[in-house]
N, C-alpha and C positions, 0 to 999 in steps of 0.2 A: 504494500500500500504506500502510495505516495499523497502528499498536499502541495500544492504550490498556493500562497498567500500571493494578492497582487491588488492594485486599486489607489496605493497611500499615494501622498503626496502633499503637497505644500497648499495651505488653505489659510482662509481671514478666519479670526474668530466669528459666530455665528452660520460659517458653512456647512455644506453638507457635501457627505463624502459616501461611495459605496464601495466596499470592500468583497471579493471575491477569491474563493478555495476551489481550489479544481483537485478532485480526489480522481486518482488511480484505484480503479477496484472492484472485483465483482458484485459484493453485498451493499453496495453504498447505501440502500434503504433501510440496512439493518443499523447502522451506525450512529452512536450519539455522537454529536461532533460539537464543539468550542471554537469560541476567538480568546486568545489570553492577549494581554498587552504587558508592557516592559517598561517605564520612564527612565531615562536616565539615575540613578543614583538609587531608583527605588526597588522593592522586589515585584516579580510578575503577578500578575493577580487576574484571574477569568473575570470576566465582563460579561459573555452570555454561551449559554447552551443548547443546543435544539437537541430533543429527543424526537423517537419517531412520530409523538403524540404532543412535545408540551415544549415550552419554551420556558426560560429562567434569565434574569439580570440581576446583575451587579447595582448598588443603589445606585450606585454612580450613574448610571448610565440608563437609569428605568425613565422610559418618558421621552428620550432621547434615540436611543440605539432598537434598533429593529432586525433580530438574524432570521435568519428564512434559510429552506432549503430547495434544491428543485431535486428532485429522486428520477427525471426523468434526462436531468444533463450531469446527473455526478457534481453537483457543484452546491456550496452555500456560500452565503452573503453575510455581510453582518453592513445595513444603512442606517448610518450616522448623521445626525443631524443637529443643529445646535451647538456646536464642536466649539471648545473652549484647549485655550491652552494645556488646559490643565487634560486632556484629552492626549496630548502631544505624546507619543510611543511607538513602540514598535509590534506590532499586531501579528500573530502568530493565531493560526488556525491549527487545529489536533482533532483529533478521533479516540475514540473510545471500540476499538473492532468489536469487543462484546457485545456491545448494545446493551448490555446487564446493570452495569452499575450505575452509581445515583450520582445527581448533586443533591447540597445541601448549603446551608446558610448557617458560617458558623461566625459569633461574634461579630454581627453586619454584612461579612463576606460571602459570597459565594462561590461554593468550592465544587471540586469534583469529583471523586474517589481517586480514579486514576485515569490518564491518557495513556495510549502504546502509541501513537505515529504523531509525530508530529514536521510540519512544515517549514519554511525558512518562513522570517520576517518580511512584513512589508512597514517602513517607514510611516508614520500620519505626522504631520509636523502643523501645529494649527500657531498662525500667527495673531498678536495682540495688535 
């Protein structure tokens, strides 16, 4: 299995950005799949998850961020909108090939059990 992350790029505060993963793979409907993000200085932290059935966000990002999958091109999105600085990272798409395990919401965040594939970075770089 493969991901390729693709879409960042240099934006105003208040833009909007669409972000796309293009998975290699037989089962891709069976798959939960993630965006995590990276800021500079700070630790990576999941922002949202599609399962076959449900979606999940990060607080940060509820209201704002919108992931979707298409099961019919192998591919998910995660559309950004409202993009503040403070958005500014490196966005990393992953899978979960089991399709088994959970998120959960610990202490604010939301987490994932585990990823196995995961993708290169795509840049968002949101200007003030």
């Amino acid at each position: 299995v493969q991901l390729q992350a693709s879409g960042g790029g240099l934006v105003q505060t208040w833009d909007s950005l669409r972000l796309s993963c293009t998975v290699s793979g037989s089962r891709f409907s069976t798959y939960n799949l993630g965006w995590f993000r990276q800021a500079p200085g700070k630790e990576r932290e999941l922002v949202a998850v599609v399962t076959r059935t449900r979606t999940a966000y990060a607080d940060s990002v509820k209201g704002r961020f919108t992931i979707s999958r298409d099961n019919a091109k192998d591919m998910m999105y995660l559309q950004m909108n409202s993009l503040t600085p403070e958005d500014t990272a490196v966005y990393y798409c992953a899978l979960d090939s089991s399709g088994s395990l959970s998120y959960y919401y610990r202490d604010g965040s939301l987490e994932y059990e585990s990823m196995d594939y995961w993708g290169k970075g795509t840049l968002v770089t949101v200007s003030s």
